[in-house]
Backbone as a printed PyTorch tensor [residue, N CA C, xyz], in Angstrom:
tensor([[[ 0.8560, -1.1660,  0.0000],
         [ 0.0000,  0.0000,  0.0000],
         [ 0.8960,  1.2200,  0.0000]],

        [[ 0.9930,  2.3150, -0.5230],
         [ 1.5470,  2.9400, -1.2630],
         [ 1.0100,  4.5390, -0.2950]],

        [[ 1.8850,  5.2080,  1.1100],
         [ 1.1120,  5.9480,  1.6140],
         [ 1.5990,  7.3670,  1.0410]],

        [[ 0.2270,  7.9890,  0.7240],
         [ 0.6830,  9.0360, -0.4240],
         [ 0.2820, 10.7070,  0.3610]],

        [[ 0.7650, 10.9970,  1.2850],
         [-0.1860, 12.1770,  2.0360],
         [ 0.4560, 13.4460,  1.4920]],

        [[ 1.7660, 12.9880,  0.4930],
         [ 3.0110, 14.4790,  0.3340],
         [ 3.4590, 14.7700,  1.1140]],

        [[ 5.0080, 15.4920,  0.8980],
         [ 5.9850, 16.1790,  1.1220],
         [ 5.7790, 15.9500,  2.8080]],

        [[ 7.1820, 16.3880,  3.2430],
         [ 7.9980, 16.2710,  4.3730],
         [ 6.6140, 17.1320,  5.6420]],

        [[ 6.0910, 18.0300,  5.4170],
         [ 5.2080, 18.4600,  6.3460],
         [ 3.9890, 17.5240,  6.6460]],

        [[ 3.4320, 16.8160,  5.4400],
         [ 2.1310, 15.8930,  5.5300],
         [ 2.7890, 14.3800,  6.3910]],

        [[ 3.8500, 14.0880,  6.3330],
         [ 4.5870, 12.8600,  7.2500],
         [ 4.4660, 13.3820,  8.4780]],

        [[ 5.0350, 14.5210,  9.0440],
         [ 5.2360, 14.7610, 10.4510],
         [ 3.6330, 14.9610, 10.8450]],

        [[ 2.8040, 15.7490, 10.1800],
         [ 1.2480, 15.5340, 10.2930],
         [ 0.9940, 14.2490, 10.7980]],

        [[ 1.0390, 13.5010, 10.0650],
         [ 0.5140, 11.9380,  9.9090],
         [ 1.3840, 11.1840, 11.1070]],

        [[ 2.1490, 11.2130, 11.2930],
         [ 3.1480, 10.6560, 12.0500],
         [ 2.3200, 11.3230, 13.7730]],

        [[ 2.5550, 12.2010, 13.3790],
         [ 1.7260, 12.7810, 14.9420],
         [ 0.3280, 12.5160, 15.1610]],

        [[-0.5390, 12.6590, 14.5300],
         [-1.7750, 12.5760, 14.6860],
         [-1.7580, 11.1150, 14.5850]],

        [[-1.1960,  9.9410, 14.4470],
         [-1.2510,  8.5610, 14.4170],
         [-0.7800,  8.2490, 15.5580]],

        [[ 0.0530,  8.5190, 15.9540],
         [ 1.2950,  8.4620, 17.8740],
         [ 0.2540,  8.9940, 18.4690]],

        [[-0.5230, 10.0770, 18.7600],
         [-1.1370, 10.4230, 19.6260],
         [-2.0290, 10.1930, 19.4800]],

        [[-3.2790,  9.4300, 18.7560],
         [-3.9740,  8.3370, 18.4660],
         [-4.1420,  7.0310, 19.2830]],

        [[-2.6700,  6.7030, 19.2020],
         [-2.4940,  5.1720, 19.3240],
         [-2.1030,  5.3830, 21.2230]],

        [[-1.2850,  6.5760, 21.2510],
         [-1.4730,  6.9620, 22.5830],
         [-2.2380,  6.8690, 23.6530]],

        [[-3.4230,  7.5190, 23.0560],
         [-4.7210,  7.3070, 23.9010],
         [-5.4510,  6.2130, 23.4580]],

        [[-5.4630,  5.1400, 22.9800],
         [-5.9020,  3.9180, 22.7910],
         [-4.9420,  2.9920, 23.4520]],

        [[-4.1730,  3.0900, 23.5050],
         [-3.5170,  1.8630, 24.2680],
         [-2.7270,  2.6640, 25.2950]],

        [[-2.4630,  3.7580, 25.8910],
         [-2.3420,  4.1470, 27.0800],
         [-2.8490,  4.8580, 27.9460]],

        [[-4.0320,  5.7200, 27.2310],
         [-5.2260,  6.5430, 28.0760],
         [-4.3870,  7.9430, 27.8940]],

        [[-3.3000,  8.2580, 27.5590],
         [-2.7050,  9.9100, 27.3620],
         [-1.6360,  9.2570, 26.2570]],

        [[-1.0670, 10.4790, 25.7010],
         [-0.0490, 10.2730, 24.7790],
         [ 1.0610, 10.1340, 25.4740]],

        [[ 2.0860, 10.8270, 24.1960],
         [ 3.3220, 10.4630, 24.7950],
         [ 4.4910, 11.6050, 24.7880]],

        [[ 3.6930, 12.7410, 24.2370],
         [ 4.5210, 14.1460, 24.1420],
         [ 4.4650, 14.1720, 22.9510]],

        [[ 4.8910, 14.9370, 22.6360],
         [ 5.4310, 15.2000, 21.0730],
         [ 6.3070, 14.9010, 20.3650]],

        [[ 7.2310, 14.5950, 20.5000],
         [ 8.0010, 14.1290, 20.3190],
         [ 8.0340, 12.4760, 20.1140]],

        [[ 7.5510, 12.1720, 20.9620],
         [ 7.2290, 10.3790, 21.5230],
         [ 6.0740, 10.0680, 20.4420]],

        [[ 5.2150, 10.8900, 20.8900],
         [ 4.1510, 10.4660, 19.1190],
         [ 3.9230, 11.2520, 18.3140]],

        [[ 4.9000, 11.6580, 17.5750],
         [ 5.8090, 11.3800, 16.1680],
         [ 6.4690, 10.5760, 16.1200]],

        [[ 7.3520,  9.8640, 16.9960],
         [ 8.5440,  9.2000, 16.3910],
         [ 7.8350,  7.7990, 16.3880]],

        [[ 6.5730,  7.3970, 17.5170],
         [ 5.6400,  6.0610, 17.1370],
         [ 4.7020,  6.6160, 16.3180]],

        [[ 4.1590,  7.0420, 15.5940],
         [ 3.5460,  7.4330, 14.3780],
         [ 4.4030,  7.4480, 13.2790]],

        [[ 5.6100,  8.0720, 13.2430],
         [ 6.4460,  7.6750, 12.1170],
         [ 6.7020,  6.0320, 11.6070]],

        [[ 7.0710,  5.2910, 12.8820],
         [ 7.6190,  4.1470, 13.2130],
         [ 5.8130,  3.3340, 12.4890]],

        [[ 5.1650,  4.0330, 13.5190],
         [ 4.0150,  3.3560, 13.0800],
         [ 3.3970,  3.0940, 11.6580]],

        [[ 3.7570,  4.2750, 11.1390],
         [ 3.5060,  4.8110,  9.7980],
         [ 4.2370,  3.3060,  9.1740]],

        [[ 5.8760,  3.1200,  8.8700],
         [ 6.1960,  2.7640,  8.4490],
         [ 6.0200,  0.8230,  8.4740]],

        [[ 5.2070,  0.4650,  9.6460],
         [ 5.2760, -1.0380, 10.2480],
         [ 3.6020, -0.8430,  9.2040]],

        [[ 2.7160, -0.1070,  9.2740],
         [ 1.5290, -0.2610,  9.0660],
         [ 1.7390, -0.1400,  7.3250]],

        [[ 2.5220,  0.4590,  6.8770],
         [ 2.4610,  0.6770,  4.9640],
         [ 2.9560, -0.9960,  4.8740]],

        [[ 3.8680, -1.4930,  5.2660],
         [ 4.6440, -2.7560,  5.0620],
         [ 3.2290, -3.8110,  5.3810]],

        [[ 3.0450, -4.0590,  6.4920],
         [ 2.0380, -4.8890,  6.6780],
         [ 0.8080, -4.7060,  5.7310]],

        [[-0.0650, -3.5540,  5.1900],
         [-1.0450, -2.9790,  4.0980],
         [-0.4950, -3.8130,  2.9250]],

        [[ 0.7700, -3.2230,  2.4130],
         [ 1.5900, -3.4980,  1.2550],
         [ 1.5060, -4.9400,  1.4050]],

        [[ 1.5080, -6.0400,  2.1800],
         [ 1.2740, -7.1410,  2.3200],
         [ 0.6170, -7.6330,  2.0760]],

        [[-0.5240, -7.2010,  2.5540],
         [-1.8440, -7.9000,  2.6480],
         [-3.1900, -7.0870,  1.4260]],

        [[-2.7930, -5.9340,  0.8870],
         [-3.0790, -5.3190, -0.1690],
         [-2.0520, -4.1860, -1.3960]],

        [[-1.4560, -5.6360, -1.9050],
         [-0.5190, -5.0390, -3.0050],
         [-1.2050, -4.1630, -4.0710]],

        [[-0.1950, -3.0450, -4.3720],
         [-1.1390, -1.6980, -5.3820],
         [-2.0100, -1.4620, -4.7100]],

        [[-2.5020, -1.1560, -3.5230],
         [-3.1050,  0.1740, -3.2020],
         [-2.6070,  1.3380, -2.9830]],

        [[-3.0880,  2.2710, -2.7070],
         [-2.8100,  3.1520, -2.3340],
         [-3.9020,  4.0680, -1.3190]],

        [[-3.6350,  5.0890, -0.0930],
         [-4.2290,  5.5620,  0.3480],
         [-3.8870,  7.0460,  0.1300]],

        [[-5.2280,  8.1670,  0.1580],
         [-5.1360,  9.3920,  0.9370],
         [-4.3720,  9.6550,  1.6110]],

        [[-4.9030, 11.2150,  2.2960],
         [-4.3640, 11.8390,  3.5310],
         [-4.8770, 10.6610,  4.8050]],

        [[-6.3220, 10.4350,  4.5850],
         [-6.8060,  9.7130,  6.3080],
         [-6.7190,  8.5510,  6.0370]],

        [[-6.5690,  8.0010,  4.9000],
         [-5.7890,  6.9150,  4.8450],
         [-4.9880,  6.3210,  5.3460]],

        [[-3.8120,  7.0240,  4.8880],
         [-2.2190,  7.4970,  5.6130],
         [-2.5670,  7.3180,  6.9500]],

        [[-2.9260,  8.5130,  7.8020],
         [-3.8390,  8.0870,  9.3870],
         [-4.1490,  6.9870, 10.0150]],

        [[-4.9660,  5.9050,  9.0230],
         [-5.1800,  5.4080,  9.9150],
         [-4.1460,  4.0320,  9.5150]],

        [[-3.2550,  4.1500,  8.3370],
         [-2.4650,  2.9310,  8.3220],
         [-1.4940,  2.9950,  9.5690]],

        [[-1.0970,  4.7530,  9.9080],
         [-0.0310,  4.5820, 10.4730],
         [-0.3320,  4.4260, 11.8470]],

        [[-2.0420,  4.9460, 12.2390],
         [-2.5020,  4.7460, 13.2960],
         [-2.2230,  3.1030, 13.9280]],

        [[-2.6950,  2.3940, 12.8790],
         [-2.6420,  0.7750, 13.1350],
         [-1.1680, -0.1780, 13.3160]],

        [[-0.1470,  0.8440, 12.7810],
         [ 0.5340,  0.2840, 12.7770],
         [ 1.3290,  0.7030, 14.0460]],

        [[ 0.8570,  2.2090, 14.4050],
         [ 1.3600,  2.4700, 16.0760],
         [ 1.1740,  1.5980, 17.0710]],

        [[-0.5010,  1.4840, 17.1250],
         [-0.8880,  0.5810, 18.0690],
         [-0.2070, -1.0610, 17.8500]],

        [[ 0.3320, -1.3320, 16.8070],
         [ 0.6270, -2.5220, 16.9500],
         [ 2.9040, -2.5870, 17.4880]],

        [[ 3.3310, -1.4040, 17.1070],
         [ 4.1190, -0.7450, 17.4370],
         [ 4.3130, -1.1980, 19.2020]],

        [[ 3.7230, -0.5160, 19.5700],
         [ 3.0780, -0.0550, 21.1620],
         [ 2.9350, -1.5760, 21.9280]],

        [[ 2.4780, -2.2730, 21.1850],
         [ 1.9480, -3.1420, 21.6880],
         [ 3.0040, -4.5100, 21.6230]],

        [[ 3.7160, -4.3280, 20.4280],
         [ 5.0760, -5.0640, 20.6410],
         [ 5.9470, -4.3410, 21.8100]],

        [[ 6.3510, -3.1880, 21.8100],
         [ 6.9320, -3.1770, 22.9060],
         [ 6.6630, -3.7080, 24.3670]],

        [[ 5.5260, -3.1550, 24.4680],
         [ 4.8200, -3.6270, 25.7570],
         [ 5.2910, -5.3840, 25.8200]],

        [[ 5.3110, -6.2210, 24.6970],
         [ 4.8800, -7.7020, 24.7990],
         [ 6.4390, -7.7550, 25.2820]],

        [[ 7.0110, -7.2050, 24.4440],
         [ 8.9010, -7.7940, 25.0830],
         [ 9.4810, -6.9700, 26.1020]],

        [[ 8.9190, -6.1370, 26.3390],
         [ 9.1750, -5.0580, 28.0190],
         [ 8.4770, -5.8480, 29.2510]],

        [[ 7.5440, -6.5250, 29.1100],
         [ 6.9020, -6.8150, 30.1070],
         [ 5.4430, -6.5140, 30.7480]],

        [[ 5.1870, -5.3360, 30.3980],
         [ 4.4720, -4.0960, 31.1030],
         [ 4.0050, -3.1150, 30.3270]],

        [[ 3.5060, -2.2620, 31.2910],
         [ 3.3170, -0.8500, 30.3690],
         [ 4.8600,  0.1650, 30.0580]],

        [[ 5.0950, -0.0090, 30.0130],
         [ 6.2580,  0.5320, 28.9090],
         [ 6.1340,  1.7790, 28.3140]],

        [[ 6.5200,  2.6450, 28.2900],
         [ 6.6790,  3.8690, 27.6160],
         [ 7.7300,  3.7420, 26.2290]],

        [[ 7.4060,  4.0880, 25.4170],
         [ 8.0350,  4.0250, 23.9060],
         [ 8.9540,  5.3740, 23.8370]]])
């Protein structure tokens, strides 16, 4: 899946609004700013790979983008947690 939101400002968009998303779904608050961007980025990039997997040649939007990278935060998040032990901060 092919995430198409544009240029270097629409990533850090997407990247943030996906981290602080996945934030409050699997921890009840985010994680700063910093913290979700860099799991929204991360996320971004685990969620296009897994899409791209499981739907070769697609492509998404802007909220597209959102919610691949959303899904791929929370699953992000949730690996850590599995090999940390706990609740874990990313």
């Amino acid at each position: 899946m092919a995430l198409e939101p544009g240029g270097i400002i629409a990533w850090l968009i997407v990247g943030l609004i996906a981290g602080w998303l996945a934030g409050l779904v699997m921890r009840g608050a985010g994680y700063g700013v910093i913290g979700d961007l860099i799991i929204g980025i991360i996320g971004a990039f685990i969620g296009g790979l897994l899409f791209r997997f499981l739907l070769p040649g697609s492509s998404a939007g802007l909220i597209g983008s959102i919610v691949v990278a959303f899904i791929g935060a929370v699953i992000l998040i949730w690996i850590v947690r599995a090999l940390s032990g706990g609740r874990a901060t990313v």
